[in-house]
C-alpha positions, 0 to 999 in steps of 0.5 A: 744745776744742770740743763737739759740734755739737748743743750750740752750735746756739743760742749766737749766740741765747744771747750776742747779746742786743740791748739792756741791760735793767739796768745791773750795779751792780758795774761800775766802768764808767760806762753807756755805756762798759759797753754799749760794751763788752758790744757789743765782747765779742758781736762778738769772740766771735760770729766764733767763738761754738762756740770755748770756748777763745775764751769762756775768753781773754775772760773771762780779758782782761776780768778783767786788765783789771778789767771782769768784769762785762761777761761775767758780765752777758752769760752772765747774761742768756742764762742767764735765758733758758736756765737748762739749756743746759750750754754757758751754764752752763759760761761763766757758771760759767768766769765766777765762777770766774775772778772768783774771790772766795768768794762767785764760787767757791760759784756757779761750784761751782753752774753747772758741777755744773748743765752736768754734769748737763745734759753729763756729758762736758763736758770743759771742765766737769770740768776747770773744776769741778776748779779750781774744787775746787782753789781752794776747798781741796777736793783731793780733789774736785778731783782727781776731776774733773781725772782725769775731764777726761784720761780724756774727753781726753786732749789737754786742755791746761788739765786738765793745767795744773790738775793740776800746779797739785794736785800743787804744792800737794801738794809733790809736785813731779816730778807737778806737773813732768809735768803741766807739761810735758804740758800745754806740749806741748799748749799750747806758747804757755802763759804760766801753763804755762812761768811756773809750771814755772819757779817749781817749778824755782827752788823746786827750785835747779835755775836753769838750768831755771827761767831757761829756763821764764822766758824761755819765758813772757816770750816768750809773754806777752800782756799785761803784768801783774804776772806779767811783771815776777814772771817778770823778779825771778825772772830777777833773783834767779836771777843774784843766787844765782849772784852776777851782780850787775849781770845781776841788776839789768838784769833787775829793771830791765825788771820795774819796766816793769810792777810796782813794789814794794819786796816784790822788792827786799827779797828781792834784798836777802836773797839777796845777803846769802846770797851774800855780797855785802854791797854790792848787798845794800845796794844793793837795800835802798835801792831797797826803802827808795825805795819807802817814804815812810816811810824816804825822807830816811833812805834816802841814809844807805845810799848811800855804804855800798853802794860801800863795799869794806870789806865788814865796816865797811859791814855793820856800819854798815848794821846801825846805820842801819836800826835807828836807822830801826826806831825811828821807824818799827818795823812794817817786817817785811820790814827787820826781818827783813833787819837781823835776818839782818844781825845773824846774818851778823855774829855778833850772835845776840841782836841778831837774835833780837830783830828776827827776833822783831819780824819774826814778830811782824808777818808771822807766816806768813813761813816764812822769816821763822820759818825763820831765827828756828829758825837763831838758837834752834839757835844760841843752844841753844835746841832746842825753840824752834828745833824749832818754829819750823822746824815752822812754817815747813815749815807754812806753805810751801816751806821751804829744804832745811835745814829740812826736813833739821833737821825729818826728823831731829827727826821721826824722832828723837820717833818721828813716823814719819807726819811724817818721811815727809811731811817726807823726801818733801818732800825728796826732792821738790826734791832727790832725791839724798839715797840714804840717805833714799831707802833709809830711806823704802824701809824704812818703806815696806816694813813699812807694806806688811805691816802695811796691809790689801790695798787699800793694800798694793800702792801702799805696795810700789810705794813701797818699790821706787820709793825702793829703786830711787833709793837703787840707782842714786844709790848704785851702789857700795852694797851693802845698798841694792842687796840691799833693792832685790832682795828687794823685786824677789823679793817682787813674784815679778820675775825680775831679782831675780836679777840684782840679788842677783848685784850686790849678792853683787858689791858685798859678797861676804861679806854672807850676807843676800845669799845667803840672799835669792838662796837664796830666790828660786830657791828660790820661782821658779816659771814657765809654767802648771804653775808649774814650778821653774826652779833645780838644788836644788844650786845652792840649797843651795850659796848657803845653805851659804855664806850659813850659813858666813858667819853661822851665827845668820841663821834665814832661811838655816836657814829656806829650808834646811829647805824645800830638804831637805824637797825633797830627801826629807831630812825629819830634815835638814829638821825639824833646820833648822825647829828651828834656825829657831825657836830663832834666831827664835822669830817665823818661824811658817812654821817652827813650821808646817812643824814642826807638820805633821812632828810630826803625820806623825811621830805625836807630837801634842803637839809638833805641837800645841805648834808649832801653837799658836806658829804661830798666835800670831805668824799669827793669820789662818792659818785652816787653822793655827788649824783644825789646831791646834783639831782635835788638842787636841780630839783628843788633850789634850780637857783644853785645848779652852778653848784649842781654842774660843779659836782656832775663835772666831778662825778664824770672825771670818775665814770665819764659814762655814767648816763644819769649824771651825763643827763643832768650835766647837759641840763646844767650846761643847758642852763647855762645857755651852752646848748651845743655842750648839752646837747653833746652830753644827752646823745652821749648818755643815749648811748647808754640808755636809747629808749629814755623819753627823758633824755629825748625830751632834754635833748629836743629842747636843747636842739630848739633852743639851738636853732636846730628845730628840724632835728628838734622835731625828730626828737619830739616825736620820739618822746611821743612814741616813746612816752604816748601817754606820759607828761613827757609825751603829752608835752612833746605832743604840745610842742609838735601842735605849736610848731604847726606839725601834725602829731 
């Protein structure tokens, strides 16, 4: 990318600078190499010194090539001599970061904070910074400056790269899978770009995409470091799992060009054993062994078994050989670790056990190592050990799907639901095609969603459809999975709501849930400005009928049922289904509201009261519910206004200034002889309501019974002015004659 003009106009200034006043100690050059050096970075990067991304090639060349002291010696120099010019101090900050030691990522920290001070929009510089965050563990940071690196532009490719790098590391695989693809559609000559979406892939088991990723960076390569011969064992390995043995070593062949180390050759070795193929597992053993001095007169043993076609005969003899090598020289994780699952492929579980544990024991963050050490525990019925050596595994990296399967079960099994999630996700991050997980973590999902406070409520929705929506289509023929994904759709008010209610009806015509949600939806559809109902009452009605044919205890059709009557003008129809609602479901305080406001309009207070107060115990932030409740317990069973303080108390935690229940929460504290209190919350509740006679005659008797009764005069004839011909004011009037005033 490149930055504004006004930006660069000094940077052949800045990095051009003649002679080398001192040489760096850290360069493993000698002086003279060094200048020679320093002399050919100025002169590449003077042909197009605006270019950042040239600044970015080169210091990353340097590294490869172990001279990063020749940058980082030039940006110092012309950072001495402008310690503000945002551009020096992006390429010194690029500099340390790719140098890339604790001590380098701390100052690459501190140079580009200092370029964003200096260039707020300095792409380059929040994109780096981000990595930089990343490398340090600091995601959440790191997350912030990549996203702001997009918003300032969106085509810029390395952002996207380091974006994927977060995801990836988050597990979060199909982000990290776009990211990837974004930035090769910007970069498509990315060697970092294809070779790493292809590492996700491989994690993933889908090798045809990896293989192609691969063959995508090995073409792109440009230069032949340890990462080419990576992309071509990765190549290796994908043929082994497919078991093309002899492509397989062909490809390991041409990495061996670039990096040589037994690490590869053991993990072919392994994965052959996983294929069964136990005469190039030994095969690749030996090519592992011939790289160890240690193991180098003893490696010949192996050479007649790994042709040997009697496949048990030469496993077994394998088995011996290597642990008679152990012996001598036992501190070997990676054959440990291979005889160990040797052992287990032969049946010999204590044998295993045993090697696999002195595998842990040297290499300790091994999650394969740890994974199959679970295995052997499973098998030899050891549960918790087994547990937690998976748990470990999973811990320290990308465990196989059936670990992860095994802990997902553990999880929910001891109730760790915040576990099981991260668990299934990763799951379903490399393998989604799991519908029930997919539909459980819909569930969970879901109730979270009405448990959070609104900030999270909608993303934790957006989850719960996200996860329905692949259990629908993964399991097309799935009744109950289609039926979630529709009341979901309904809670978000979407009208396909209703096309899936008819799939799921399709798909499980006798599910009465089916037609209760259906019910409900046309029920609560409203559409246009007015809001207006979109669907016949009888349509309505038919749906619930049939929903209550099929299961007469299902509350929530008895439920929508009740409000079609009330509709339709049939209150007793309608009262007899809130009634049936709440004996099915004594939680459904929507019920028990609508009861609440019937019995009230039918004047009987105190079921109204009573279907009040279990509202507000299953809904404690119905304000209005709490209020009313409040309101006709004064009014009609003063006896209980304890209760009634109890519910204004809670009504106020949630609008501290809502005038009508400070009103009638300083009359409680009234009743409770706490005058000052009551009198404290009528002047609040005036604030909002000054010319209430009612709030002034409330306040008046609590001055009186204050001993207050110069201000409880005041009052009194306010009520009158206020109220003149009124039974507040008649009263008031009653008062100021009693107290020997004249009117």
């Amino acid at each position: 990318m490149k930055a504004k003009p006004t930006i660069f106009l000094l940077l052949l200034v800045f990095f051009l600078i003649s002679a080398i006043p001192s040489f760096p100690q850290e360069s493993a050059m000698d002086k003279k190499a060094f200048e020679k050096a320093v002399k050919r970075y100025r002169k590449t990067v003077r042909k197009d010194e605006k270019n950042l991304e040239l600044h970015r090639r080169m210091i990353e060349s340097a590294y490869r090539a172990n001279s990063i002291s020749v940058p980082l010696y030039i940006y110092q120099e012309s950072y001495k001599k402008h310690p503000n010019h945002p551009i020096v101090l992006y390429v010194l900050g690029y500099t340390h970061l790719t140098k890339g030691t604790e001590e380098s990522l701390t100052a690459a920290e501190n140079y580009l904070k200092q370029a964003l001070e200096n260039e707020p929009n300095l792409v380059d510089a929040h994109a780096a910074l981000g990595r930089c965050y990343l490398k340090q563990g600091q995601k959440e940071l790191a997350l912030e400056e990549l996203e702001a690196s997009i918003r300032l532009d969106h085509k810029f490719a390395p952002a996207y790269l380091d974006l994927a790098r977060y995801y990836s590391s988050e597990r979060s695989y199909q982000k990290a899978i776009s990211n990837y693809k974004e930035s090769l559609k910007l970069d498509e000559k990315s060697f970092e770009g294809h070779f790493e979406l292809g590492e996700i892939y491989f994690d993933m088991k889908d090798y045809a995409s990896a293989e192609g990723e691969f063959l995508k960076a090995l073409t792109y390569a440009r230069s032949e470091d340890e990462k080419v011969a990576k992309a071509y064992y990765k190549l290796g390995q994908i043929r082994a799992w497919q078991n093309r043995p002899e492509e397989a070593i062909d490809f390991y062949k041409k990495g061996k060009r670039y990096a040589s180390n037994p690490a590869p050759r053991y993990k072919l070795a392994n994965i052959f054993l996983d294929v069964d193929n136990i005469q190039y597992a030994i095969r690749s053993l030996q090519s592992a062994l011939a790289l160890d001095p240690r193991y180098a007169d003893e490696v010949g043993k192996l050479k007649d078994l790994s042709s040997n076609e009697v496949k048990d005969a030469s496993a077994v003899e394998t088995a011996n050989i290597i642990k008679e090598m152990l012996v001598k020289n036992p501190n070997n994780s990676q054959l440990q670790y291979f005889v160990g699952k040797l052992q287990l492929k032969l049946g010999d579980t204590t044998s295993a056990k045993e090697h696999l544990e002195k595998a842990k024991e040297l290499a300790p963050s091994d999650e394969e190592i740890r994974a199959q050490l679970g295995e052997v525990y499973e098998r030899e019925n050891e549960p918790e050990k087994a547990t937690e050596e998976y748990k470990q595994a999973a811990e320290l990296g990308k465990a196989q799907l059936p670990v992860l399967l095994h802990l997902a079960d553990t999880y929910r099994k001891e109730g760790d639901e915040a576990k099981f999630i991260e668990t299934v996700e990763q799951i379903l991050a490399i393998d989604p095609k799991h519908p029930d997980l997919q539909f459980e973590l819909a569930v969970i999902y879901e109730r979270k969603a009405n448990e959070e406070d609104r900030k999270n409520t909608d993303y934790l929705f957006a989850k719960a459809v996200e996860r329905a929506h692949q259990a629908a289509m993964l399991a097309p023929n799935n009744g109950k999975y289609r039926l979630k994904l529709a009341d979901l759709y309904a809670k978000q008010g979407k009208l396909k709501a209703l096309k899936t209610y008819e799939e799921a009806i399709a798909l499980a015509p006798n599910s009465a849930e089916a037609y209760a949600g259906r019910a409900a939806f046309m029920l609560n559809y409203r559409f246009g400005a007015q809001k207006a109902l979109l669907y016949d009452p009888e349509d309505i009605l038919a749906d619930l009928k049939k929903a209550i044919q099929l299961d007469p205890n299902l509350a929530g059709a008895h439920y929508s049922l009740g409000i079609i009557y009330d509709r339709m003008g049939s209150i007793d129809k309608a009262i007899s289904e809130f009634e049936t609602t709440v004996k099915l479901d004594e939680t459904n305080y929507k019920a028990y509201l609508y009861l609440a406001e019937k019995y009230a309009n039918g004047n009987e207070p105190m079921k109204a009261i009573d279907a009040f107060a279990k509202a507000i115990k299953y809904d404690r932030n119905n304000v209005e519910a709490l209020k009313d409740f409040a309101f006709l317990t004064l009014k009609y069973n003063e006896a209980k206004w304890r209760d009634a303080k109890a519910a204004l108390k809670r009504a106020l935690e949630i609008n501290a200034d809502d005038p009508e229940a400070l009103m009638n929460y300083g009359y409680t504290l009234y009743l409770d002889r706490d005058f000052a209190g009551a009198i404290e919350n009528y002047l609040h509740a005036l604030r909002f309501d000054p010319n209430s006679a009612q709030l002034h005659y409330n306040l008046a008797l609590a001055y009186d019974a204050n001993g207050q009764k110069t201000v409880a005069l005041q009052e009194w004839r306010k009520v009158v002015d206020l109220d003149p011909d009124g039974r507040f004011g008649m009263t008031a009037l009653e008062r100021i004659v009693a107290l020997g005033e004249k009117p």
